[in-house]
One Martini backbone bead per residue (centre of mass of N, CA, C, O) as a GRO file, in nm:
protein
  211
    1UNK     BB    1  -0.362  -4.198  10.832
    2UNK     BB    2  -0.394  -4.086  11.100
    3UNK     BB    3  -0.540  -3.814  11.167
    4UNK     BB    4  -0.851  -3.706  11.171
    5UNK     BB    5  -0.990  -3.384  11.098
    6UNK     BB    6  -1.234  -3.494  10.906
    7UNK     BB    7  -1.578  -3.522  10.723
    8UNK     BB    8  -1.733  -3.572  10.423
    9UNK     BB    9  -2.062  -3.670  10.249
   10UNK     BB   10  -2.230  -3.740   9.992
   11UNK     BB   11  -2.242  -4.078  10.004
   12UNK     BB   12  -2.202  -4.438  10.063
   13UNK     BB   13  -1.965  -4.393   9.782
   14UNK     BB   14  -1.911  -4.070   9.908
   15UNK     BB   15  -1.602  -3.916  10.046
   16UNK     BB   16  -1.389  -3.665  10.225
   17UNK     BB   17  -1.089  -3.599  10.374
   18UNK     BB   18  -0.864  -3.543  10.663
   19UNK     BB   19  -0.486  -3.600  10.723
   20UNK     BB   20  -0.301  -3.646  10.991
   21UNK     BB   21   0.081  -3.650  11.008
   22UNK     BB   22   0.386  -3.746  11.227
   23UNK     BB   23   0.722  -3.855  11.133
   24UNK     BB   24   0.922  -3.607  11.242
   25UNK     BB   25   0.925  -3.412  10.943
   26UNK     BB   26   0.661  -3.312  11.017
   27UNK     BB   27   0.391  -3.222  10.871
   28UNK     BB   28   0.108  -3.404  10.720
   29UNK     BB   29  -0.133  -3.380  10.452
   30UNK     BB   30  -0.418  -3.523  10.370
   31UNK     BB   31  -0.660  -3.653  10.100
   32UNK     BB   32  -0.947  -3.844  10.142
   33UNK     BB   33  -1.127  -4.153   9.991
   34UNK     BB   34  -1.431  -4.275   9.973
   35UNK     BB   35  -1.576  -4.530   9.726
   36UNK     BB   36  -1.765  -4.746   9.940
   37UNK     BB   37  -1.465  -4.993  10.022
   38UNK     BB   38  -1.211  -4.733  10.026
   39UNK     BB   39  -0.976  -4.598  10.186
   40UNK     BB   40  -0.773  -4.300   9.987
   41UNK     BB   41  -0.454  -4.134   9.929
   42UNK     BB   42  -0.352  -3.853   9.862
   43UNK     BB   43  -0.209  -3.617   9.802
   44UNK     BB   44   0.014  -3.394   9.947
   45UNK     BB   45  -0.074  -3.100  10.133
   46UNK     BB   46  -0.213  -2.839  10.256
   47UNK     BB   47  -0.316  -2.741  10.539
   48UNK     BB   48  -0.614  -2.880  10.705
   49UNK     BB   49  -0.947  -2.838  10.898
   50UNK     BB   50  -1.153  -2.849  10.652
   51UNK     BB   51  -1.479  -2.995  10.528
   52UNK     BB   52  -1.745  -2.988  10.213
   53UNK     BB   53  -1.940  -3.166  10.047
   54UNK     BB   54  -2.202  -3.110   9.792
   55UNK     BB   55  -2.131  -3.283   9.591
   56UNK     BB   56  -1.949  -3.490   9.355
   57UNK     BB   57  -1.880  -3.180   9.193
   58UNK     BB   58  -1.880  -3.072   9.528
   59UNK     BB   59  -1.596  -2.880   9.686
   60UNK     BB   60  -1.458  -2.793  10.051
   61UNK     BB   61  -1.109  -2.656  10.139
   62UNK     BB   62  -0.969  -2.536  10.457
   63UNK     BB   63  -0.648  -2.332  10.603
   64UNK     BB   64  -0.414  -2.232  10.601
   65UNK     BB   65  -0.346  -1.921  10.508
   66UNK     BB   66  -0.631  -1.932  10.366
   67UNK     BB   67  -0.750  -2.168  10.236
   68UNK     BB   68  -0.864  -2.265   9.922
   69UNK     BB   69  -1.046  -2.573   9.793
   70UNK     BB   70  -1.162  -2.674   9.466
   71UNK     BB   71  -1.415  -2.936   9.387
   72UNK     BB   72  -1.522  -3.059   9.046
   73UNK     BB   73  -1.493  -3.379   9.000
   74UNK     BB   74  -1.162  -3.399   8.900
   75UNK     BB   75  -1.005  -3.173   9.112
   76UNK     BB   76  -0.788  -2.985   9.331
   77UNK     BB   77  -0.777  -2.680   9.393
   78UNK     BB   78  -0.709  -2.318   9.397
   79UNK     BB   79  -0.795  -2.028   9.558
   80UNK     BB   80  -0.835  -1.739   9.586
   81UNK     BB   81  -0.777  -1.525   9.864
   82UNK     BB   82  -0.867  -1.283  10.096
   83UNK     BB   83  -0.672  -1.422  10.328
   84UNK     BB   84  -0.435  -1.525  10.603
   85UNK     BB   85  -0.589  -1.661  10.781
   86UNK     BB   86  -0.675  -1.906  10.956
   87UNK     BB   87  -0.896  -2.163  10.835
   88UNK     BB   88  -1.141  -2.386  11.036
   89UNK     BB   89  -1.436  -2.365  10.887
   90UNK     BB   90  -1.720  -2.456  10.728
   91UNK     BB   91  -2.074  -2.363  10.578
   92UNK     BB   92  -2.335  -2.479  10.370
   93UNK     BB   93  -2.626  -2.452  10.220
   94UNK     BB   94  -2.497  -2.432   9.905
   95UNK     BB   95  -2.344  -2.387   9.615
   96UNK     BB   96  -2.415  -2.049   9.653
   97UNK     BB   97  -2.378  -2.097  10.005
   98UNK     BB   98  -2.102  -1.932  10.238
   99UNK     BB   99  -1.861  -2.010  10.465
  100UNK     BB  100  -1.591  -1.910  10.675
  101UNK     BB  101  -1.381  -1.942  10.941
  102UNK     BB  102  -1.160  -1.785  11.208
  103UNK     BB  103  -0.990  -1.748  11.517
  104UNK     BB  104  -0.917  -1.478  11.447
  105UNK     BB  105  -1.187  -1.346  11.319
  106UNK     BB  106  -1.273  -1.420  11.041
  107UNK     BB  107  -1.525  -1.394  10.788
  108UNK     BB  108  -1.650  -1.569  10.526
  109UNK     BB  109  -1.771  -1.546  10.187
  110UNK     BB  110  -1.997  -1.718   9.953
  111UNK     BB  111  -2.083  -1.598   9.620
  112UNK     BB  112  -2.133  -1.546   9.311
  113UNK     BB  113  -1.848  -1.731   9.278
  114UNK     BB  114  -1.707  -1.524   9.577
  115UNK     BB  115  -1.481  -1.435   9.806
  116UNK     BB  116  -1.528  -1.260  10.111
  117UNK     BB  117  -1.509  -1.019  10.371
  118UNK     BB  118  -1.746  -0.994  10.602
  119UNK     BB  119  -1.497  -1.029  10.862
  120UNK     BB  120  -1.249  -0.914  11.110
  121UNK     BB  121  -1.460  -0.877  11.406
  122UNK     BB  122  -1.462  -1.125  11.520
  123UNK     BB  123  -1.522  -1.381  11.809
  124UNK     BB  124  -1.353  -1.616  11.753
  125UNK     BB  125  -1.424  -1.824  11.562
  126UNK     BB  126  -1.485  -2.216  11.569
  127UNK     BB  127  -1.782  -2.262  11.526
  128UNK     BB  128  -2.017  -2.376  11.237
  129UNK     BB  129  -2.374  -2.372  11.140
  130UNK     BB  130  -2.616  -2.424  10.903
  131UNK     BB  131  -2.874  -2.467  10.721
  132UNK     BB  132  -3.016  -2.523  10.449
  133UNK     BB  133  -3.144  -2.294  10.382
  134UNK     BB  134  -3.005  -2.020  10.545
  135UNK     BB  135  -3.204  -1.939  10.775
  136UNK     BB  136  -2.975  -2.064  11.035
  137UNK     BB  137  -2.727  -1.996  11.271
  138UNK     BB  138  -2.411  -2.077  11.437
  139UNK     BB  139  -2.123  -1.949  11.631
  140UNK     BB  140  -1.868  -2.021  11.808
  141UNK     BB  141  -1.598  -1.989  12.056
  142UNK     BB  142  -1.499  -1.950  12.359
  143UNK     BB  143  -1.563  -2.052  12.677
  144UNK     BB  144  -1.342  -1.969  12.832
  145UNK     BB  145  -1.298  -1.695  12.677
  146UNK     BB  146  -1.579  -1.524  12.652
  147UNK     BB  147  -1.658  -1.533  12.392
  148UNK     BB  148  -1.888  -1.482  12.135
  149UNK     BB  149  -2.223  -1.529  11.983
  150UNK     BB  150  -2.356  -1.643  11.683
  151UNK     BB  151  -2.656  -1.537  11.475
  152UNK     BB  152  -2.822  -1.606  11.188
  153UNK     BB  153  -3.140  -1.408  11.008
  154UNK     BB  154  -3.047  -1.387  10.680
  155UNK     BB  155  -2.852  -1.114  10.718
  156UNK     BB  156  -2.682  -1.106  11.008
  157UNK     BB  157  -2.456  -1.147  11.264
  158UNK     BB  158  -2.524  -1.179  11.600
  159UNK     BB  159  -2.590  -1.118  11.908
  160UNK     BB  160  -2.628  -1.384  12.188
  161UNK     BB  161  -2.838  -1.387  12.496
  162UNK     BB  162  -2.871  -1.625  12.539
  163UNK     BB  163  -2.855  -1.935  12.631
  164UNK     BB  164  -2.576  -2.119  12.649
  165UNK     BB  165  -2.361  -2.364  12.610
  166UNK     BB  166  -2.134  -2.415  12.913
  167UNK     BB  167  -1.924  -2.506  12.711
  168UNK     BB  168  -1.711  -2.648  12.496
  169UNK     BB  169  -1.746  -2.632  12.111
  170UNK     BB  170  -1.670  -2.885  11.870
  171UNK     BB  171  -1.947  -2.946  11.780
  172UNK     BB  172  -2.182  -2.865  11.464
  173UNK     BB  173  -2.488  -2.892  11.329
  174UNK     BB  174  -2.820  -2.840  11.123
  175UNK     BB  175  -3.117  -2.984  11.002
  176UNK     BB  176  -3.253  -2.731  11.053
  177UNK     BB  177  -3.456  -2.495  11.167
  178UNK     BB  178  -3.446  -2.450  11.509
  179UNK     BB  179  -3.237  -2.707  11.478
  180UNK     BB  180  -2.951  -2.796  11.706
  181UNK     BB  181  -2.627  -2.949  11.747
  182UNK     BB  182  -2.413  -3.018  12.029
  183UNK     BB  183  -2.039  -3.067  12.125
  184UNK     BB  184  -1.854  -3.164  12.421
  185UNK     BB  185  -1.740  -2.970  12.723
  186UNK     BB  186  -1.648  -2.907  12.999
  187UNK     BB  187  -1.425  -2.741  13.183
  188UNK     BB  188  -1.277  -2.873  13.494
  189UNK     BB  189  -1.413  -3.162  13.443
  190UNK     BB  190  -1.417  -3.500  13.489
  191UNK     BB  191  -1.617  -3.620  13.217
  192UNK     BB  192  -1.689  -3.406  13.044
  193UNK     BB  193  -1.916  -3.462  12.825
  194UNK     BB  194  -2.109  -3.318  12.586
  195UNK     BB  195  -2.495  -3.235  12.461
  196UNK     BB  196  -2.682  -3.023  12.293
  197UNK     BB  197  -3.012  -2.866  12.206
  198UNK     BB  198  -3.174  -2.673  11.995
  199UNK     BB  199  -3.540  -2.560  11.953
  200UNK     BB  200  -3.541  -2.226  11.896
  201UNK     BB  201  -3.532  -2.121  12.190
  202UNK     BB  202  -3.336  -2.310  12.337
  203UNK     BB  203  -3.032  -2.434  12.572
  204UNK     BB  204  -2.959  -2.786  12.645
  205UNK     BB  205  -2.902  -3.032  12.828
  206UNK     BB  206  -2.930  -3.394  12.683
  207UNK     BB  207  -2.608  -3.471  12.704
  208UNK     BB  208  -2.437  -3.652  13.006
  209UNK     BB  209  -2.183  -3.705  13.280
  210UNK     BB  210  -2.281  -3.395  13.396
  211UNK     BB  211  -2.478  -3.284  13.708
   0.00000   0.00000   0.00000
């Protein structure tokens, strides 16, 4: 399968993922499917960084020059992207509330069944992730790189002013409202893997090997 570059679970019987193999002659990615008992590789497609699926019959992967590919219970399409930017990230709270984000700086909104360009001018967001309600959301870009980190609050996206992860947020999560876990490392430091925890008030170090 090559690296595995993402994975969505549907349920313990299905799940769809990205992997990415180099074999010489160029990247080649295909998309992986688990049917509960092995999985199997889809046709070569376009690079792709992110997948998300939200039922058997609905999901979404996002990759370089804007790709956008939508999934229907019978097969993955393209659909027409408002944006030519490389999509890193994508974070759905239902099948009618999504969006994707761009280490360009670029983030997009899926609503009402269409994609467009809710900013251009964010802090190149690398990871992000809304809470199933949609009431929620934290989006990081680079702690090396003094990124600004950015809060949704039902509203729209702010920059949050409080105290947030120390190091370089590599994956995130959203359990619930007020509820987020991360994860990545500091950079300078020898073995410096960590795990932050959001309780709703702050951001603290949960797990890690560094003192």
């Amino acid at each position: 399968l090559g690296f595995i570059v993402d994975l969505s679970f549907v349920s313990a019987k299905l799940a769809w993922g990205i992997a990415f193999s180099d074999e010489g002659s160029g990247p080649v990615y295909r998309l992986i499917r688990w049917d509960g008992t092995s999985w199997s590789l889809a046709e070569q497609g376009p690079a792709l960084a992110a997948i998300q699926m939200i039922s058997a019959d609905d999901g979404w992967a996002v990759g370089a020059a804007g790709t956008l590919l939508h999934w229907d219970g019978k097969g993955w399409s393209a659909v027409e992207s408002p944006t030519d930017a490389d999509l890193d990230e994508l974070a759905f709270s239902s099948a009618d509330d999504g969006w994707a984000a761009s280490n360009q700086g670029v983030i997009l909104r899926y609503a009402l069944g269409k994609w467009w360009v809710y900013s251009s001018l964010a802090p190149y967001p690398r990871r992000m992730a809304i809470d199933p309600d949609g009431e929620d959301g934290w989006m990081f870009g680079s702690w090396t790189r003094g990124d600004l980190v950015l809060r949704w609050d039902t509203k729209d996206w702010s920059r949050f002013y409080g105290t947030v992860p120390d190091g370089e947020v590599l994956s995130i999560d959203m359990p619930s409202p007020g509820d987020a876990w991360a994860a990545g490392w500091i950079p300078g430091i020898s073995r410096a893997g960590m795990i932050w925890h959001w309780n709703g008030a702050s951001w603290r170090r949960e797990f890690g090997n560094v003192p």
